[in-house]
VMD Tcl script that draws the C-alpha trace (Angstrom):
set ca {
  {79.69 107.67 80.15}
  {79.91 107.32 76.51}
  {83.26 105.27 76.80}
  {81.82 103.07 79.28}
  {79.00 102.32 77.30}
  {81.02 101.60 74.18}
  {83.26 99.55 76.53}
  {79.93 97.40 77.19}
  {78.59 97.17 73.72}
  {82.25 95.34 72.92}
  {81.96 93.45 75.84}
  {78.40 91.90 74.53}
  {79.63 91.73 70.98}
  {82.76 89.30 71.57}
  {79.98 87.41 74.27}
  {77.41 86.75 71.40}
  {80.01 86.22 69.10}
  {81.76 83.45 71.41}
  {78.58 81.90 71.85}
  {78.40 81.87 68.09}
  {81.50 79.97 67.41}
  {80.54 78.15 70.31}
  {77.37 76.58 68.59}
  {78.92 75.80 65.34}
  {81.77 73.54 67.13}
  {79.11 72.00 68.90}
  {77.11 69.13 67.51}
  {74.29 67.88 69.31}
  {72.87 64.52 68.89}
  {69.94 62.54 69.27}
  {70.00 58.76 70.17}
  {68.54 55.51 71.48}
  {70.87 54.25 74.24}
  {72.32 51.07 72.57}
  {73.93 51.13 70.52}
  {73.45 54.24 68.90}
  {74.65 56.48 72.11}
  {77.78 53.99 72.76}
  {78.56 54.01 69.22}
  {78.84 57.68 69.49}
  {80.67 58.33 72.56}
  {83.75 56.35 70.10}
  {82.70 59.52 67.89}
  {83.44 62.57 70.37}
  {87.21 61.89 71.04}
  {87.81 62.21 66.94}
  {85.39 65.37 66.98}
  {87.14 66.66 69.38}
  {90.36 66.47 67.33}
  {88.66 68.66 65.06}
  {87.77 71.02 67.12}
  {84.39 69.92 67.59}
  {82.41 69.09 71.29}
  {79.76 66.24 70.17}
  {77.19 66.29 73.14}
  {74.61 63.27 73.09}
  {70.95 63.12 73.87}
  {69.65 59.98 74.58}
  {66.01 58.94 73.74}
  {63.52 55.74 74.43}
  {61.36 56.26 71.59}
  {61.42 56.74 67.61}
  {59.35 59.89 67.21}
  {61.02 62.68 70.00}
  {64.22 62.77 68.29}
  {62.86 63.44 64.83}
  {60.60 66.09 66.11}
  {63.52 67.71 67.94}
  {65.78 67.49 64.61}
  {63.01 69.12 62.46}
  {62.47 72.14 65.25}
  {66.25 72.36 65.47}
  {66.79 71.36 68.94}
  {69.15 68.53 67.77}
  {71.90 69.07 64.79}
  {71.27 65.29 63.69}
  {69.78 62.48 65.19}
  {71.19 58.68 64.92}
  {68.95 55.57 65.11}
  {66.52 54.77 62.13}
  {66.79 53.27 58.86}
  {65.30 54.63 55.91}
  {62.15 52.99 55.76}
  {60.98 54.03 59.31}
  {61.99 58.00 57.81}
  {60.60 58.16 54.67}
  {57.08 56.90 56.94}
  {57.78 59.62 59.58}
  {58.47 62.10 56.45}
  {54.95 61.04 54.57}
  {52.98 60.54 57.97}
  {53.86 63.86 60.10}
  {54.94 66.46 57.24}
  {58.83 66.87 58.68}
  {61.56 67.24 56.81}
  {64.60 65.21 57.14}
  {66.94 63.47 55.33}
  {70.06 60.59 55.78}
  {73.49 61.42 55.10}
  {75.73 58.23 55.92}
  {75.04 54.42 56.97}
  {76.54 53.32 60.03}
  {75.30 50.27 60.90}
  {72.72 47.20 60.32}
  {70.82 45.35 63.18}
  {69.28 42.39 62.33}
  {65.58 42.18 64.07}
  {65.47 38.84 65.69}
  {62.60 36.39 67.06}
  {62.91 35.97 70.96}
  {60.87 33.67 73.92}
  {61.38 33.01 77.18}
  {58.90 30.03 76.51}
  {60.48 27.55 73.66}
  {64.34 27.05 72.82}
  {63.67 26.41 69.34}
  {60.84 27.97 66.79}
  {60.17 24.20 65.77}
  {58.49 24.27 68.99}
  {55.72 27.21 68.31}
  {52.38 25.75 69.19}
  {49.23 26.42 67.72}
  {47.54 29.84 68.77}
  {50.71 30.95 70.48}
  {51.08 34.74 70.86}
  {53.32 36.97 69.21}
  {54.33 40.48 70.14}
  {55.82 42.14 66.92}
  {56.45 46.74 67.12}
  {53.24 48.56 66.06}
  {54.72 51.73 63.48}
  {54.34 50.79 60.26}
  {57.86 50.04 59.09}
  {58.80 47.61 61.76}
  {55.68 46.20 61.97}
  {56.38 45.17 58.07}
  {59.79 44.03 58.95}
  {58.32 41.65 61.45}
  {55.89 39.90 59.97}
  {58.50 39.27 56.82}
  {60.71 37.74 59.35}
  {57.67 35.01 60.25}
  {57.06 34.88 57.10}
  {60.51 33.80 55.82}
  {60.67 31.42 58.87}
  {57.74 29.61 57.33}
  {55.61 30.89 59.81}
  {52.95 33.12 57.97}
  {52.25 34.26 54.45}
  {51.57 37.67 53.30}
  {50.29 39.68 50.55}
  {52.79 41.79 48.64}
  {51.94 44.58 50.05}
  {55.08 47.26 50.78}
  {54.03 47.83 54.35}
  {52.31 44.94 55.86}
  {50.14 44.70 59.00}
  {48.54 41.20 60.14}
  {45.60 42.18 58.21}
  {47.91 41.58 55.28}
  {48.15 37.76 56.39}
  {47.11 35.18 54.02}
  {48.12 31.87 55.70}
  {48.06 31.56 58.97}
  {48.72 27.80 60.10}
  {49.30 28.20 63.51}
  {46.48 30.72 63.85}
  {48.62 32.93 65.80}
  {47.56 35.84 67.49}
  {49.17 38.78 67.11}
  {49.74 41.88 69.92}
  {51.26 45.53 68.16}
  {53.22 46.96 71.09}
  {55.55 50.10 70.71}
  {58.96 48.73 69.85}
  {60.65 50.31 72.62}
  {57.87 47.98 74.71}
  {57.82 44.66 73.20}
  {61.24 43.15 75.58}
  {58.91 44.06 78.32}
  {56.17 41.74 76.69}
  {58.33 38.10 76.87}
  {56.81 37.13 80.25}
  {53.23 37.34 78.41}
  {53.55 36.00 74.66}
  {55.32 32.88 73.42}
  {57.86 34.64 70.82}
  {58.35 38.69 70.70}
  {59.99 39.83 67.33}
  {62.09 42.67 68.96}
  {64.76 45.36 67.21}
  {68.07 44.76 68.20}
  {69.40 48.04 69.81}
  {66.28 46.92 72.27}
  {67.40 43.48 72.68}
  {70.63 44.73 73.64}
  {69.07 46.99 76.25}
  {66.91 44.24 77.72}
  {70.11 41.97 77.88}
  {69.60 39.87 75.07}
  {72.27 38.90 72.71}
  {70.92 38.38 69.03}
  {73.56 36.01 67.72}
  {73.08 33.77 71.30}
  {69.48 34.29 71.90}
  {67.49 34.74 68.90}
  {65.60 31.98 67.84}
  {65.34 33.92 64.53}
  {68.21 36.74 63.02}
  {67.09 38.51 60.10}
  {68.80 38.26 57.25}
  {72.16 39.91 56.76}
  {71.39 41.44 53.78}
  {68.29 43.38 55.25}
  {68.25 46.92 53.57}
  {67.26 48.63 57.27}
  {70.83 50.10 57.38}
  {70.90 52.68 60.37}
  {71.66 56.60 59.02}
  {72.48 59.95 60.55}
  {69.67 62.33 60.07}
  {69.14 66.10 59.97}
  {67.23 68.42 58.86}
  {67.16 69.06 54.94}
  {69.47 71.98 54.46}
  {71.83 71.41 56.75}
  {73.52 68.33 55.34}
  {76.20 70.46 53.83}
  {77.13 72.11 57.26}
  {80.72 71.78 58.30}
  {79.51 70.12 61.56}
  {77.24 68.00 59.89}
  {80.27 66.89 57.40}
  {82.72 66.57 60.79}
  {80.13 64.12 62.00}
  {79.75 61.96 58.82}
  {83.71 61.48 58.38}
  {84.31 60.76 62.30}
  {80.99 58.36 62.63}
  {82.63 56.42 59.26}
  {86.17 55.94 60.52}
  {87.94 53.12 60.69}
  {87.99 53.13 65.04}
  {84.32 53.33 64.88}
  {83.90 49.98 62.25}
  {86.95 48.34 64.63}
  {84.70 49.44 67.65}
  {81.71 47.49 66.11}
  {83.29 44.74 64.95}
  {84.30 43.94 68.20}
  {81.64 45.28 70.98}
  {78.82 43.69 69.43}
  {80.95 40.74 67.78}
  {78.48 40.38 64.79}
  {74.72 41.63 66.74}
  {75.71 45.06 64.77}
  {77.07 44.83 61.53}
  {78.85 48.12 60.11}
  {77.77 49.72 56.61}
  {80.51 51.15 55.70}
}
mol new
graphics top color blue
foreach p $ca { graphics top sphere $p radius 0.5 }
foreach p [lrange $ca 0 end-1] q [lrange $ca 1 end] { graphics top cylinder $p $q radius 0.2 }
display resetview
């Protein structure tokens, strides 16, 4: 009886400990679907020289995968720039911090209604994201089109306008939402990994990029603490090779830009 029971007790102590060398080769990994999830499926292959099993998670909003990175559910998560943190940080208390750039997506100024931004009328609608830091972002972009002025405020909203010569109207949708609004407003000011979901090319369809040297670089983020963690460190070198800045360079041939 006694033999059989230590015979048991082994048993579950190599189980738990498998399962704990287990977890720490697995990194799990919030992101939006494009181009953040495709960008990291040309991760898991060089994980998994490592040793490591990279699983992905793929989210339609900004605010799940941040929760789930603070509670621990994810290891990292991979689609914001810093801006749209530091405002998730201040606004719901978490705790999380970048490690590496990846990438830059310049937000661009769709229609379905005019081929050229020359051709906004006067009162047209414009559907721009509602959280604060794209939101800000937006409006800058009409504003350096010539389209608006603002106050110099660090986070704008259209309450922030100064000059409005067009008197355009102005609809905050959530930026995952605002593709779906092109049928209804006359231009949408929409963030690229969401263009490139609804089908639109920025370099081919935008009737406004954003300027190349935009500071709304794209990071990994985890949990402060954990940004030392071998995983964490695995993920960081494999996400800033040189196949994944080859793989950008050429999948989104200049929509994406790498960072690195």
């Amino acid at each position: 009886m006694k033999k059989l029971l230590l015979t048991s007790l082994v048993a579950l102590g190599l189980s738990v400990s498998a399962n704990a060398a287990d977890k720490s080769k697995t990194i799990i990994v919030g992101a939006t679907p494009i181009p953040h999830a495709e960008i990291l499926e040309v991760v898991k292959p060089i994980l998994a020289k490592d040793g490591y099993t990279l699983e992905i998670k793929e989210f339609n909003d900004y605010t799940t995968p941040n929760l789930a990175t603070e509670d621990g559910d994810l290891d990292a998560n991979f689609f914001q720039h810093l801006p749209y943190l530091d405002e998730f940080n201040k606004n719901k208390g978490t705790h999380l911090i970048k490690t590496v750039g990846v990438h830059l997506e310049p937000m661009g100024v769709y229609s379905k209604k005019i081929k050229d931004i020359k051709d906004l009328k006067d009162g047209s609608t414009v559907s721009i994201p509602n959280d604060p830091t794209n939101e800000s972002r937006a409006l800058d972009i009409l504003a350096n089109a010539g389209l608006i002025k603002l106050k110099d405020n660090p986070l704008k909203t259209p309450l922030d306008i100064v000059d409005n010569p067009k008197k355009l109207k102005f609809e905050e949708i959530e930026a995952a939402q605002v593709p779906r609004t092109l049928d209804d407003v006359t231009i949408a000011v929409i963030n690229t990994n969401y263009a490139l979901n609804a089908n639109l090319n920025p370099v081919r369809d935008a009737l406004v990029l954003e300027s190349k040297n935009s500071p709304y670089v794209n990071y990994v983020v985890v949990k402060s603490g954990n940004e030392n963690s071998p995983k964490i460190k695995a993920l960081d070198k494999a996400i800033n090779s040189s196949e994944v800045k080859k793989f950008i360079e050429i999948k989104y041939n200049g929509a994406i830009l790498p960072a690195f």
